[in-house]
Backbone atoms as SQL, in Angstrom:
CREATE TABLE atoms (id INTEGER PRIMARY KEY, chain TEXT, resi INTEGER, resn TEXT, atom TEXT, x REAL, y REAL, z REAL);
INSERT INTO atoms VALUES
  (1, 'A', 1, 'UNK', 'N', 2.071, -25.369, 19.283),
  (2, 'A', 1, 'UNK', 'CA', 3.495, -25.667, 19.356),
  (3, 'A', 1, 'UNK', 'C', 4.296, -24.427, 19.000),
  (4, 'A', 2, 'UNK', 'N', 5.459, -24.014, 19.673),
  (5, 'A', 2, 'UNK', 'CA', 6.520, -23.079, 19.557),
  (6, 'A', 2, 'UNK', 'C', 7.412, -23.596, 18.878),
  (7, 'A', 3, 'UNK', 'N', 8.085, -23.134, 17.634),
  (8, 'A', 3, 'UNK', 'CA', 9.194, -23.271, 16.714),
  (9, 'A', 3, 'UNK', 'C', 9.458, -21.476, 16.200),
  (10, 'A', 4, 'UNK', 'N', 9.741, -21.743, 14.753),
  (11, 'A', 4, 'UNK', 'CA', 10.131, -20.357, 14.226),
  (12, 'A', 4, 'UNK', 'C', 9.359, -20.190, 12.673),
  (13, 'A', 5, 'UNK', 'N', 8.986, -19.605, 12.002),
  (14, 'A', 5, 'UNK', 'CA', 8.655, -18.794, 11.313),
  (15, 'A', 5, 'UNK', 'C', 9.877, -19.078, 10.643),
  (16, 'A', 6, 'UNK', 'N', 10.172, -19.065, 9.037),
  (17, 'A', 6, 'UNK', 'CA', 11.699, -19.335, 8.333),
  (18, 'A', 6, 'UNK', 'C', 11.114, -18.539, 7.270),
  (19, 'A', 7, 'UNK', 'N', 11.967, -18.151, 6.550),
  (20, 'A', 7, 'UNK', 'CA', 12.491, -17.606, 5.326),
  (21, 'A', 7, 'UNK', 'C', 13.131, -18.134, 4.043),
  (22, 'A', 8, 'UNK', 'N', 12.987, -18.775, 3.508),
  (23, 'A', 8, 'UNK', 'CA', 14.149, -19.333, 3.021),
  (24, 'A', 8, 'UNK', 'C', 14.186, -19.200, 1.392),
  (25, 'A', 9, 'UNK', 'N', 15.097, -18.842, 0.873),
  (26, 'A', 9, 'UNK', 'CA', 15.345, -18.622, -0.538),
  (27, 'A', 9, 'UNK', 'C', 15.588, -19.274, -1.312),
  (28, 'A', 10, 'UNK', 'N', 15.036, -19.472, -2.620),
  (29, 'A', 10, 'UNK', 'CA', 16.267, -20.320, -3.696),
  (30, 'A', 10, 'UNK', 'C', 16.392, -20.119, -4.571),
  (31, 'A', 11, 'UNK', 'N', 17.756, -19.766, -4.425),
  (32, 'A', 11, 'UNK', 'CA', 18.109, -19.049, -5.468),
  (33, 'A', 11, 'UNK', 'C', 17.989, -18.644, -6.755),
  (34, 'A', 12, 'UNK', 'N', 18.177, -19.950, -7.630),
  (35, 'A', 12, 'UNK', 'CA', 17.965, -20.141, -9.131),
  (36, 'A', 12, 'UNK', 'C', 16.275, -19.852, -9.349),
  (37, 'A', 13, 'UNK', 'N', 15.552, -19.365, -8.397),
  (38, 'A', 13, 'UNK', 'CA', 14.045, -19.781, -9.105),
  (39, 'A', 13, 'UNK', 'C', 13.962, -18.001, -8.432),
  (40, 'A', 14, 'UNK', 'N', 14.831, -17.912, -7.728),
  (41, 'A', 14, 'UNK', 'CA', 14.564, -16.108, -7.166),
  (42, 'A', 14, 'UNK', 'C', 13.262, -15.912, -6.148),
  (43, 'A', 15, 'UNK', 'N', 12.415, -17.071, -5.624),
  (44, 'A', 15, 'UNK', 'CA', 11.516, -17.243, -4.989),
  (45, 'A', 15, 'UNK', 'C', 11.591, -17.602, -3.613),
  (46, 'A', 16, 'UNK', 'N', 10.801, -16.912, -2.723),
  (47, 'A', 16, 'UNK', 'CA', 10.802, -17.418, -1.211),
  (48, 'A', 16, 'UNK', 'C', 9.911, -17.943, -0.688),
  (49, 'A', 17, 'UNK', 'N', 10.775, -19.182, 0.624),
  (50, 'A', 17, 'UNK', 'CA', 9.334, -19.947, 1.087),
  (51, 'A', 17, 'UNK', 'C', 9.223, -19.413, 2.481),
  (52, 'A', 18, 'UNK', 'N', 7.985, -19.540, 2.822),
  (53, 'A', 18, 'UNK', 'CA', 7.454, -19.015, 3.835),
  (54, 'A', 18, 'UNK', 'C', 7.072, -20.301, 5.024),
  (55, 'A', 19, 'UNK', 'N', 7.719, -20.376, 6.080),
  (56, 'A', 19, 'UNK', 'CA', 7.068, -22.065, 6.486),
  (57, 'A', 19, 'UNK', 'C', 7.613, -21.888, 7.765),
  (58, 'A', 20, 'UNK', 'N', 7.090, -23.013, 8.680),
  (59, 'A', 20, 'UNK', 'CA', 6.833, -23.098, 10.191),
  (60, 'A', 20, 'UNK', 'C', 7.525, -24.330, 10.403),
  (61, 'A', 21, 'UNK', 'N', 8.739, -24.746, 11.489),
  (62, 'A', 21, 'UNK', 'CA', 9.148, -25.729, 11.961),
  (63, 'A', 21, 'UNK', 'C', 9.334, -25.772, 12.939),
  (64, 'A', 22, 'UNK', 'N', 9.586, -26.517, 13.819),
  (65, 'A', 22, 'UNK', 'CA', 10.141, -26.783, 15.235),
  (66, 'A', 22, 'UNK', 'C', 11.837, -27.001, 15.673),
  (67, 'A', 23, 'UNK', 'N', 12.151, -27.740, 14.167),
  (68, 'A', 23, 'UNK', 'CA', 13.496, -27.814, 13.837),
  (69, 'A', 23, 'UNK', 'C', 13.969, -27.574, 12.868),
  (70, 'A', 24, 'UNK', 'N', 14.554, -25.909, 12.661),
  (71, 'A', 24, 'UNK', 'CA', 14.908, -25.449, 11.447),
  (72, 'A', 24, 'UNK', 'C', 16.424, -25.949, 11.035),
  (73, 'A', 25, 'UNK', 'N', 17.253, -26.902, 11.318),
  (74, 'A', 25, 'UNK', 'CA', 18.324, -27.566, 11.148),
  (75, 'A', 25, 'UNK', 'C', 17.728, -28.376, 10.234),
  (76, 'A', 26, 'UNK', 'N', 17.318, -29.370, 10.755),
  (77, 'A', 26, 'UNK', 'CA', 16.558, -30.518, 9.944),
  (78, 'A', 26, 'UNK', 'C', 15.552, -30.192, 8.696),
  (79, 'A', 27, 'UNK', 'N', 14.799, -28.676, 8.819),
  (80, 'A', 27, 'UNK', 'CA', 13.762, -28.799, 8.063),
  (81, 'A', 27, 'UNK', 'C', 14.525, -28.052, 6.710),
  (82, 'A', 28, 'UNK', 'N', 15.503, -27.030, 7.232),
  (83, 'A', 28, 'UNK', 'CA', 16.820, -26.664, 6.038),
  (84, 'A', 28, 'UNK', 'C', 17.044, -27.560, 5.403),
  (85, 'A', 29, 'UNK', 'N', 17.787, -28.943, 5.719),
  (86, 'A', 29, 'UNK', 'CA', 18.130, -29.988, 5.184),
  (87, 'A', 29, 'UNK', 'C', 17.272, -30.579, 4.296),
  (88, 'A', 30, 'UNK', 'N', 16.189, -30.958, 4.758),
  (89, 'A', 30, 'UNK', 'CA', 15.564, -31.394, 3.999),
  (90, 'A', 30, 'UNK', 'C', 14.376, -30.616, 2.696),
  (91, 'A', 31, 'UNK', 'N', 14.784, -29.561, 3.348),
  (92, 'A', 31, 'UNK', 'CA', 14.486, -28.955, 1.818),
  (93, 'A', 31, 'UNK', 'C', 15.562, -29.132, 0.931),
  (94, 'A', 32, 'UNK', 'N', 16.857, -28.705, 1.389),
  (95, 'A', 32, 'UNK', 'CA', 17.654, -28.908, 0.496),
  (96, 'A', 32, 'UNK', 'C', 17.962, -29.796, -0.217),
  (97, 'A', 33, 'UNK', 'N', 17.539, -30.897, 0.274),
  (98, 'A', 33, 'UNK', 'CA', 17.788, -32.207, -0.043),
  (99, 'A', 33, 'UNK', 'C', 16.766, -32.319, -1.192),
  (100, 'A', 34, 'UNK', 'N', 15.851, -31.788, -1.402),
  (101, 'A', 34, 'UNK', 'CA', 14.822, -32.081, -2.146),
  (102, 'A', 34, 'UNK', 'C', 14.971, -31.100, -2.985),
  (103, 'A', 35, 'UNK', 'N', 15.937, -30.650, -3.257),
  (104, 'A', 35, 'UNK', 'CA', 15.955, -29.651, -4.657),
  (105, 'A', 35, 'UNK', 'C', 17.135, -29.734, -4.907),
  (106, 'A', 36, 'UNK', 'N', 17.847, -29.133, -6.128),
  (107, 'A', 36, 'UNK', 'CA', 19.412, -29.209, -6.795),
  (108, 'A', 36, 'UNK', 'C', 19.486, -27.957, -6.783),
  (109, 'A', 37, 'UNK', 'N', 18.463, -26.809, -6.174),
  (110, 'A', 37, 'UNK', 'CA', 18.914, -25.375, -6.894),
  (111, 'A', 37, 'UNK', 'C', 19.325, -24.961, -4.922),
  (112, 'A', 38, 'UNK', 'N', 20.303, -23.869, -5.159),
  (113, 'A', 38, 'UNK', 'CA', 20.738, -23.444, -3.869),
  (114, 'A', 38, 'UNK', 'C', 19.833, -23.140, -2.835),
  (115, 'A', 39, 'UNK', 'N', 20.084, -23.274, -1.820),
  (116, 'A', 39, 'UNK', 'CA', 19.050, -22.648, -1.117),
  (117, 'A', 39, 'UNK', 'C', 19.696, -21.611, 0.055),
  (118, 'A', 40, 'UNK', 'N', 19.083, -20.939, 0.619),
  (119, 'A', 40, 'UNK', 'CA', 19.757, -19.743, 1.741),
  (120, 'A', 40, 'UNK', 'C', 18.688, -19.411, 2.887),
  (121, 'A', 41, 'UNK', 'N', 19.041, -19.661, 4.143),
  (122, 'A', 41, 'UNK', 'CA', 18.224, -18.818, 4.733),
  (123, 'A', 41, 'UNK', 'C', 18.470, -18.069, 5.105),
  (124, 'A', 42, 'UNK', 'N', 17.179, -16.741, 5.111),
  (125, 'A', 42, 'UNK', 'CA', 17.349, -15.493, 5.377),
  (126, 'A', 42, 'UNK', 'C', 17.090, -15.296, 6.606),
  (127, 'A', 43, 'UNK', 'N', 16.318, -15.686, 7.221),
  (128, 'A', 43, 'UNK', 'CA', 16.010, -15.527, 8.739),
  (129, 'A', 43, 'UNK', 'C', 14.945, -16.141, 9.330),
  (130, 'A', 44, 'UNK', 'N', 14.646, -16.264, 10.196),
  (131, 'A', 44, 'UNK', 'CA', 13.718, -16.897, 11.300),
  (132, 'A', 44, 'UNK', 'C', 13.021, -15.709, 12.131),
  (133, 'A', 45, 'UNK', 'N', 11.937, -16.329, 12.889),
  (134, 'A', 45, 'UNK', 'CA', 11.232, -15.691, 13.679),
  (135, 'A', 45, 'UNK', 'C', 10.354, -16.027, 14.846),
  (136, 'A', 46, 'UNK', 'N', 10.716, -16.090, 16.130),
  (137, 'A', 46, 'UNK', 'CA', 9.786, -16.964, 17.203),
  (138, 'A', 46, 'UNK', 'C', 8.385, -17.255, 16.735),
  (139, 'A', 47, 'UNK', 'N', 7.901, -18.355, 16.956),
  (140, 'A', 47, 'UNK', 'CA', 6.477, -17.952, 16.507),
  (141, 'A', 47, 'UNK', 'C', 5.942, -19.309, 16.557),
  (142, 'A', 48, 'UNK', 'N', 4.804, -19.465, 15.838),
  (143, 'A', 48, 'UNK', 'CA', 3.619, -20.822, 15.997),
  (144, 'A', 48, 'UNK', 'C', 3.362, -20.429, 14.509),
  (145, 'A', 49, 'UNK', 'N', 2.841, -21.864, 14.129),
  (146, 'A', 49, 'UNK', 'CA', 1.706, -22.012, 12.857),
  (147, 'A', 49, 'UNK', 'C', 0.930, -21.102, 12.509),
  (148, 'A', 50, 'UNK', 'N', 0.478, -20.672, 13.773),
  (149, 'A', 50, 'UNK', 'CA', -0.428, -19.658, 13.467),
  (150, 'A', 50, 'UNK', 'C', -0.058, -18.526, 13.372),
  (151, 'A', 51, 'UNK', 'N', 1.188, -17.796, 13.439),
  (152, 'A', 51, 'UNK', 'CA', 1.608, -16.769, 13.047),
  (153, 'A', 51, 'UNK', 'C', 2.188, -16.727, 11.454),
  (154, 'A', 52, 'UNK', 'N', 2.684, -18.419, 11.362),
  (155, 'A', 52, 'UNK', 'CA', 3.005, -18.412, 10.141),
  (156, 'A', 52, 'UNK', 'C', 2.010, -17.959, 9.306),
  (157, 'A', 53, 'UNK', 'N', 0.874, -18.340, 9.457),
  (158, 'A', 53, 'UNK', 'CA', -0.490, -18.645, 8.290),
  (159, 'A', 53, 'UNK', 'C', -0.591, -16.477, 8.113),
  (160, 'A', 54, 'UNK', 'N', -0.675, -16.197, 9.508),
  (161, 'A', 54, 'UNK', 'CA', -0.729, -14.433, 9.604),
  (162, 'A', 54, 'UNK', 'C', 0.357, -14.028, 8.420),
  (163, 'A', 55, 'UNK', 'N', 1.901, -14.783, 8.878),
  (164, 'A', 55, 'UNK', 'CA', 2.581, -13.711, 7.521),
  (165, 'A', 55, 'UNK', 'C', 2.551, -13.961, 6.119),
  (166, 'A', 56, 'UNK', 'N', 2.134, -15.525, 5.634),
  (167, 'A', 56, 'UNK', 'CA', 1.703, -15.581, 5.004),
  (168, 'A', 56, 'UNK', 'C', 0.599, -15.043, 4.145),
  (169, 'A', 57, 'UNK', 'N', -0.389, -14.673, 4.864),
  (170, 'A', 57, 'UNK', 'CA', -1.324, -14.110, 4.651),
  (171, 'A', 57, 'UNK', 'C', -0.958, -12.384, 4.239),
  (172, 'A', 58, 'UNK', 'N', -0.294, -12.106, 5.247),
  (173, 'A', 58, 'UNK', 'CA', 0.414, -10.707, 4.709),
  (174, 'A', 58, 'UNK', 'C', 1.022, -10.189, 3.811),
  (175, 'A', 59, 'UNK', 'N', 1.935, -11.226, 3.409),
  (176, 'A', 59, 'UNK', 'CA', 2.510, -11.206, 2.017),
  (177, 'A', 59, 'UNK', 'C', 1.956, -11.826, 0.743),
  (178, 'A', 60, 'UNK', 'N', 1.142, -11.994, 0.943),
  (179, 'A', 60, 'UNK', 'CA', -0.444, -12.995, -0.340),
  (180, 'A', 60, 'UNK', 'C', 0.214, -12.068, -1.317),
  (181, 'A', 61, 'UNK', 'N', -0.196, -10.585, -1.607),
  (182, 'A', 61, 'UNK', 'CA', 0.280, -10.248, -2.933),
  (183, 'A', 61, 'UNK', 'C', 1.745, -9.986, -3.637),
  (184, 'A', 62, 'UNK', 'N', 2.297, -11.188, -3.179),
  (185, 'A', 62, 'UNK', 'CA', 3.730, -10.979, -3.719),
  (186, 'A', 62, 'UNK', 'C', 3.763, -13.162, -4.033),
  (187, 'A', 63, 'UNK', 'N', 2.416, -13.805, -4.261),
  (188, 'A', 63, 'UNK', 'CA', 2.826, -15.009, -3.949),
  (189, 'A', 63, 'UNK', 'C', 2.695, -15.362, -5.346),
  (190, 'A', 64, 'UNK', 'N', 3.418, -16.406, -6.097),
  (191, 'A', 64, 'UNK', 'CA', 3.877, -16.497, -7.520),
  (192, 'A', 64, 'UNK', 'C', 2.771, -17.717, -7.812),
  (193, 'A', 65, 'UNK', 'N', 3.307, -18.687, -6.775),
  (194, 'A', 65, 'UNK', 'CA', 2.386, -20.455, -7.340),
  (195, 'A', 65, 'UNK', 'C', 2.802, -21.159, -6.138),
  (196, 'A', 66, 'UNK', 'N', 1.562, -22.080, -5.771),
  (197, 'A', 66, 'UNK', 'CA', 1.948, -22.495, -4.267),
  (198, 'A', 66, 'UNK', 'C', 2.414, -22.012, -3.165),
  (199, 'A', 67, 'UNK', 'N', 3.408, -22.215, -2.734),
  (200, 'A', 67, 'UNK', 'CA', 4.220, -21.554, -1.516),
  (201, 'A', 67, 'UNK', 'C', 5.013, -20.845, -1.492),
  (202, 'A', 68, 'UNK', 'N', 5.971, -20.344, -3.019),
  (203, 'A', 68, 'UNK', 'CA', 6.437, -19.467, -3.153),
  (204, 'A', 68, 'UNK', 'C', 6.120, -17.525, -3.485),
  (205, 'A', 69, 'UNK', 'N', 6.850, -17.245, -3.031),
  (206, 'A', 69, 'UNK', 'CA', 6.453, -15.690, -3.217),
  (207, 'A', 69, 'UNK', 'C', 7.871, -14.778, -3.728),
  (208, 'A', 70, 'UNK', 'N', 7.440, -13.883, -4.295),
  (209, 'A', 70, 'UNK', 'CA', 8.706, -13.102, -5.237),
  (210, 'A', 70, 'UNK', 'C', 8.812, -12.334, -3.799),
  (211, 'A', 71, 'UNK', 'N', 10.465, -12.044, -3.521),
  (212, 'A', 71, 'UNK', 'CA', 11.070, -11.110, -2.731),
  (213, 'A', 71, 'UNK', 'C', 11.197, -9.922, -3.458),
  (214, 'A', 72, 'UNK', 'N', 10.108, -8.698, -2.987),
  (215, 'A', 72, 'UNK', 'CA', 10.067, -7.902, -3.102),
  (216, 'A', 72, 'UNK', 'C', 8.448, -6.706, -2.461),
  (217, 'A', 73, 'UNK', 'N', 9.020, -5.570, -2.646),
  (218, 'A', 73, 'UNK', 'CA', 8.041, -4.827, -1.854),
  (219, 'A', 73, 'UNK', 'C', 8.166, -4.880, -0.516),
  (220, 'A', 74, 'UNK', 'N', 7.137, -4.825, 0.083),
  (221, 'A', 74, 'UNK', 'CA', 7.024, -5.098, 1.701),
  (222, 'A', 74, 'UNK', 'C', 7.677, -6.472, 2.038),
  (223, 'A', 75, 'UNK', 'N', 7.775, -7.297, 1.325),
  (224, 'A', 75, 'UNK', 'CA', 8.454, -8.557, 1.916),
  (225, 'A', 75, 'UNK', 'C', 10.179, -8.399, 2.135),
  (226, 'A', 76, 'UNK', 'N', 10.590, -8.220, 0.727),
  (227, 'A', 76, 'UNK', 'CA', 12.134, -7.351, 1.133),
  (228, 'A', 76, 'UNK', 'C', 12.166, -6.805, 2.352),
  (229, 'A', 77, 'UNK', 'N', 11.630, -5.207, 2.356),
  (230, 'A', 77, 'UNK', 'CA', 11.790, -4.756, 3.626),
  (231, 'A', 77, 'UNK', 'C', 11.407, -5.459, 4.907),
  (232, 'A', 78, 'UNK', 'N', 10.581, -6.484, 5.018),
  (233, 'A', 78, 'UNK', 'CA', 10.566, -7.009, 6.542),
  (234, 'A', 78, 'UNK', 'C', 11.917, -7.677, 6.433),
  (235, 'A', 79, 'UNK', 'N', 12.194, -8.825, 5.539),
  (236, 'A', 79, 'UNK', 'CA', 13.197, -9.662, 5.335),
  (237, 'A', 79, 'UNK', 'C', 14.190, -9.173, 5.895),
  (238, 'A', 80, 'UNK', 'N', 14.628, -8.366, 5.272),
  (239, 'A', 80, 'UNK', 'CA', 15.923, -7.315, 5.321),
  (240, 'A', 80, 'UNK', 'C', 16.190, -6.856, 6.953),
  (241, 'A', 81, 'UNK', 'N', 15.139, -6.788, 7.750),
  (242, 'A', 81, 'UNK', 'CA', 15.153, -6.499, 8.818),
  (243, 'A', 81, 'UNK', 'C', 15.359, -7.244, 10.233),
  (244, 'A', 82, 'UNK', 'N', 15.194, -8.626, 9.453),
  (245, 'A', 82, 'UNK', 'CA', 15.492, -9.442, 10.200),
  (246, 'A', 82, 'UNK', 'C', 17.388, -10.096, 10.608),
  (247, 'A', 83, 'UNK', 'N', 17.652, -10.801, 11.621),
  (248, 'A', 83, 'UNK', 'CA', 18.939, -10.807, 12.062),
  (249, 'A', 83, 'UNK', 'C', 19.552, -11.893, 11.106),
  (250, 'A', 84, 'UNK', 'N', 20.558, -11.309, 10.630),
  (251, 'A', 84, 'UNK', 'CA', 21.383, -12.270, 9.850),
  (252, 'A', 84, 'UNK', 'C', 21.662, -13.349, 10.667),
  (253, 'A', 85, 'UNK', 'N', 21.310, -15.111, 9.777),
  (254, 'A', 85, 'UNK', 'CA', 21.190, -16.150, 10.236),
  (255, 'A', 85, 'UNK', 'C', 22.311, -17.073, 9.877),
  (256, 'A', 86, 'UNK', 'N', 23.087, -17.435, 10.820),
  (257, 'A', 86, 'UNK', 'CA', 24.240, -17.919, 10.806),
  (258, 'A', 86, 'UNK', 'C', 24.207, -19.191, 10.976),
  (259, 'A', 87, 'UNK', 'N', 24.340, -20.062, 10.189),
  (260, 'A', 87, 'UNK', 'CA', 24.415, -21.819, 10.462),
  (261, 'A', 87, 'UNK', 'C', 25.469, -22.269, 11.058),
  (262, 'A', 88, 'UNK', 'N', 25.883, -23.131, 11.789),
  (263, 'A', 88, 'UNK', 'CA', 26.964, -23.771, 11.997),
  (264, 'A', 88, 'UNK', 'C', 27.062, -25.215, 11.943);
């Protein structure tokens, strides 16, 4: 399946998630919905599951507990490089 690759931040914990949807409207939401601390996304990226599991895998040494990972190092710089993501 084709979706996107997401980014997504939150804030108060300073940690990023790394995750695969088909519908990043809905899957925003419902993260958000499931936490009280802010959340932001940083960007997206065409892609499949299986690319997710690749950047995941790429960024392994920056990963804190579970699914989160500290923004920084090589993860910053890809992040950073990606197109500012505009909700409407």
């Amino acid at each position: 399946k084709r979706g996107v690759v997401y980014f997504i931040k939150n804030g108060a914990r300073g940690r990023v998630k790394i995750g695969f949807t088909e519908d990043i409207d809905n899957r925003f939401k419902a993260l958000q919905h499931a936490t009280p601390d802010i959340l932001t996304l940083l960007g997206t990226i065409p892609g499949t599951m299986k690319l997710e599991q690749k950047t995941k895998d790429r960024f392994r040494k920056y990963r804190i507990r579970g699914e989160g990972v500290r923004m920084a190092g090589e993860l910053a710089e890809f992040v950073a490089t990606l197109p500012k993501f505009k909700r409407t």
